[in-house]
C-alpha positions in Angstrom: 15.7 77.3 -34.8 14.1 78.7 -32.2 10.0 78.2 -31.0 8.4 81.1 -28.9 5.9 79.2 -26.4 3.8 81.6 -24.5 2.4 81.0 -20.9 -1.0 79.8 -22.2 0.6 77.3 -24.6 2.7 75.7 -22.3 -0.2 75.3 -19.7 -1.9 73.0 -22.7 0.7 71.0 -23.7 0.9 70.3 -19.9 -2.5 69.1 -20.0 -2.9 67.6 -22.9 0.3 65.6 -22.0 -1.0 64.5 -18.4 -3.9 63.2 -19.9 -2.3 61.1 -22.3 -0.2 59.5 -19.9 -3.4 59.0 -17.7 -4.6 57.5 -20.4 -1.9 55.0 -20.9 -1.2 54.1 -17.8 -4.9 53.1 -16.9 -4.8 51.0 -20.2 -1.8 49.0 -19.2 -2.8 48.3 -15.5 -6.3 47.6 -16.2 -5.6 44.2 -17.7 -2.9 43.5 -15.3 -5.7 44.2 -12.5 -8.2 41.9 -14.3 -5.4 38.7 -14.8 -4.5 39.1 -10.9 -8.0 38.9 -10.2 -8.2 35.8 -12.1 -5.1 34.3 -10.7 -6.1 34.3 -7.0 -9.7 33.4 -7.8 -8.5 30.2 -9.6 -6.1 29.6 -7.0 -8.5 29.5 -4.2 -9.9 27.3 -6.0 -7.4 24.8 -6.6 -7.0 25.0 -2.7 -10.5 24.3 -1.6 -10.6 21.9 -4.0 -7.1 20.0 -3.4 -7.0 16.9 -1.3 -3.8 15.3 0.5 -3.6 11.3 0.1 -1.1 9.4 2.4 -0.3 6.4 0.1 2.9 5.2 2.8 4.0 5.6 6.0 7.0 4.2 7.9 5.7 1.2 9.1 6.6 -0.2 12.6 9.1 -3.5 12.5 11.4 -5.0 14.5 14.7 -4.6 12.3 14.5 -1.1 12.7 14.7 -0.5 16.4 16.9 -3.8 17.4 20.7 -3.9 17.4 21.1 -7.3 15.5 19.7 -7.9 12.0 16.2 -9.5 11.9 14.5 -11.4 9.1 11.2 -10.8 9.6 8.4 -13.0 7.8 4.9 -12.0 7.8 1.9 -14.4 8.1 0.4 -13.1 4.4 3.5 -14.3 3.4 3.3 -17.8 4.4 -0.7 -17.8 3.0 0.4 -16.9 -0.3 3.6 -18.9 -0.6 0.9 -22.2 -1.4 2.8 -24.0 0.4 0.8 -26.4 3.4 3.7 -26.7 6.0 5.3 -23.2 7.6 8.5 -24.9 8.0 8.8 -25.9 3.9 8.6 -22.1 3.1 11.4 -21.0 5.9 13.8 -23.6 4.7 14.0 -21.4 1.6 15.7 -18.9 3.1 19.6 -19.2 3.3 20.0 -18.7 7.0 18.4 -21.9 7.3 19.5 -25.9 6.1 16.6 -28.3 5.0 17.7 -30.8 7.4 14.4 -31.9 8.6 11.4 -31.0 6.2 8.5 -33.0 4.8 10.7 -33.9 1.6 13.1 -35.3 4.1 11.9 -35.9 7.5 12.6 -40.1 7.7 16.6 -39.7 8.3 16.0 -41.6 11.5 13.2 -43.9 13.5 10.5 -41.5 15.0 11.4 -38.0 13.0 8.7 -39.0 10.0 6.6 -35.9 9.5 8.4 -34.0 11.8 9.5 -30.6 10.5 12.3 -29.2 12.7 14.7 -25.7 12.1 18.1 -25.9 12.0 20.1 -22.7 11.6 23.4 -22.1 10.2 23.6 -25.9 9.9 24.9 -26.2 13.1 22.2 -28.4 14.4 18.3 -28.0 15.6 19.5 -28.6 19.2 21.6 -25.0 18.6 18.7 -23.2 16.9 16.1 -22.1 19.4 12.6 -22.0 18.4 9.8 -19.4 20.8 6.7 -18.9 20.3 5.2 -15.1 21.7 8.6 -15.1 23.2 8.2 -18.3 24.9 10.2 -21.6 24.7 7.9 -24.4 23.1 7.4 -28.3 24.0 9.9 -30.4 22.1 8.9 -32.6 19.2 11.3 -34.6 18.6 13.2 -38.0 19.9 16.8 -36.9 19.4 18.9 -35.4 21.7 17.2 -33.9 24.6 14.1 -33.7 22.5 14.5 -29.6 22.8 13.7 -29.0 18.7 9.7 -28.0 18.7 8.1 -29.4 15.3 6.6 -26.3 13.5 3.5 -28.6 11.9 2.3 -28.0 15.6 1.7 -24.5 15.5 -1.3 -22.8 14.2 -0.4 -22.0 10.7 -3.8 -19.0 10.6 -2.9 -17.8 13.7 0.6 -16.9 12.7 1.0 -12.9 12.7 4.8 -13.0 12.0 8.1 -15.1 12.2 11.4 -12.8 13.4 14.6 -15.1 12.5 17.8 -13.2 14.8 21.2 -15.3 13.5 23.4 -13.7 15.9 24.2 -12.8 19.4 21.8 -14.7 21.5 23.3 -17.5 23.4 24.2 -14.6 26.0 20.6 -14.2 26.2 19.2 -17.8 25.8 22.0 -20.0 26.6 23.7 -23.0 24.5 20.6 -23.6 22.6 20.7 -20.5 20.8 24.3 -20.3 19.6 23.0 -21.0 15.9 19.8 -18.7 16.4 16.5 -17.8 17.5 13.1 -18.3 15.2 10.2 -16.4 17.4 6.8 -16.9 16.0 4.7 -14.1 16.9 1.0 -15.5 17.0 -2.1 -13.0 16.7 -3.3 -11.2 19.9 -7.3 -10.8 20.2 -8.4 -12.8 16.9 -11.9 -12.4 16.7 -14.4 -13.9 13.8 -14.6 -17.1 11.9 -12.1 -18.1 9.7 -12.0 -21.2 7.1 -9.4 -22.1 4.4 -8.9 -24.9 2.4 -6.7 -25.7 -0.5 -4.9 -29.0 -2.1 -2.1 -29.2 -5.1 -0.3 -32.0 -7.1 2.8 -31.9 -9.1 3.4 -31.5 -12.8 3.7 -35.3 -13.2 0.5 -36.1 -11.2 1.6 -36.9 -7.9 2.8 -35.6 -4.6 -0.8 -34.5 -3.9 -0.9 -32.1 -0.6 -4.2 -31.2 1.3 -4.8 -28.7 3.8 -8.2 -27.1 5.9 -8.2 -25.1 8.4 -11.3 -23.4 10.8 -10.0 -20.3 12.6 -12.5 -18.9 15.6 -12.1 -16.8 18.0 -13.7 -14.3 20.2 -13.7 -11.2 22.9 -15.3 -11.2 26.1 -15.7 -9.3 29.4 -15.5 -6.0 27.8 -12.4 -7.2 25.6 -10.2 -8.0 28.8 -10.0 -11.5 27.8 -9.8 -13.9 24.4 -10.2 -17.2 23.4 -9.6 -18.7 19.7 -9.8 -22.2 18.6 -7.7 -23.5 15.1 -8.5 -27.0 13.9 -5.7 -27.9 11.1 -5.9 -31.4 8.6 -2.9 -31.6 6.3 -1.9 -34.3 4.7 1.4 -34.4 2.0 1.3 -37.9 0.2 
């Protein structure tokens, strides 16, 4: 079958068909226009109104940058453990031997009360005790009266303990073959502190007892410090 389509007819159908297709195609992009409108309108807001929380960072410490392994005990820690005497709480750890505590400090004349470190089991002549880095007087009567007594230290002013079990009688000498237990006490305390607390047992005995009055204080711009910490504890 054959159709005859003059010049004029054909010029129409052009038309007609242009139009349509106009027609269509504004149609179909006009709601795509609209929705990507919407879309970046909704996502500047989400950007003005989106907020970026650090909850964690890598926090400084000293078994990250050193080349032997360090247990490293903060001073919360020892607060919350309850417990009165600092040397009770690191004789739970298994680098170290109960050998002279306040559950058994009477082994021999003049050690009662005492409460001495002894790494390794190797002795508390062979475990070397520092505080800020520093050797500490001697508390003790056995020996050569080298083991410092950790009662003696000021348990509030205690920012961290760092326990190293290896590789520092090269360093130290002979009294550090089993260790070295560095307490790290805070630098430029300033403010009034005072804690007390007390405790029995479940069968009414072995009462303990402990206050404490931290106080300490800036001066001369902040170039210098002095803090003060009265201790009382008592164990029965």
């Amino acid at each position: 079958m054959i159709v005859k389509i003059n010049k004029r007819s054909a010029i129409l159908i052009a038309l007609l068909t242009s139009t349509i297709f106009a027609s269509g195609v504004h149609a179909q992009t006009a709601p795509v226009a609209k929705a990507k409108s919407k879309i970046e309108k909704k996502t500047e807001s989400e950007v003005n109104l989106e907020t970026i929380v650090v909850t964690g960072s890598r926090i400084s410490r000293p078994g990250l940058t050193s080349t032997v392994p360090i247990t490293t005990i903060s001073g919360k820690s020892l607060l919350e453990s309850g417990i009165i005497s600092v040397g009770d709480v690191l004789n739970k750890l298994p680098s170290l031997r109960s050998t002279y505590s306040q559950a058994n400090s009477t082994r021999f004349l003049g050690t009662a009360g005492l409460n001495l470190l002894d790494l390794r089991g190797l002795g508390t002549q062979r475990t070397l005790v520092l505080v800020n880095g520093r050797r500490h007087v001697g508390g003790d009567i056995l020996n050569n009266a080298v083991s410092p007594d950790t009662n003696t230290f000021p348990t509030d002013l205690i920012e961290r303990v760092d326990i190293v079990t290896g590789g520092n009688s090269a360093i130290y000498g002979s009294d550090a073959i089993a260790g070295v237990v560095n307490f790290i006490l805070k630098q430029n305390y300033s403010g009034i502190e005072l804690r007390g607390q007390g405790g029995t047992s479940n069968y009414g005995d072995a009462n303990s007892y402990y206050a404490s009055l931290l106080a300490g204080t800036n001066f001369a711009g902040g170039k210098g410090n002095v803090a003060v910490n009265f201790e009382y504890a008592r164990q029965d």
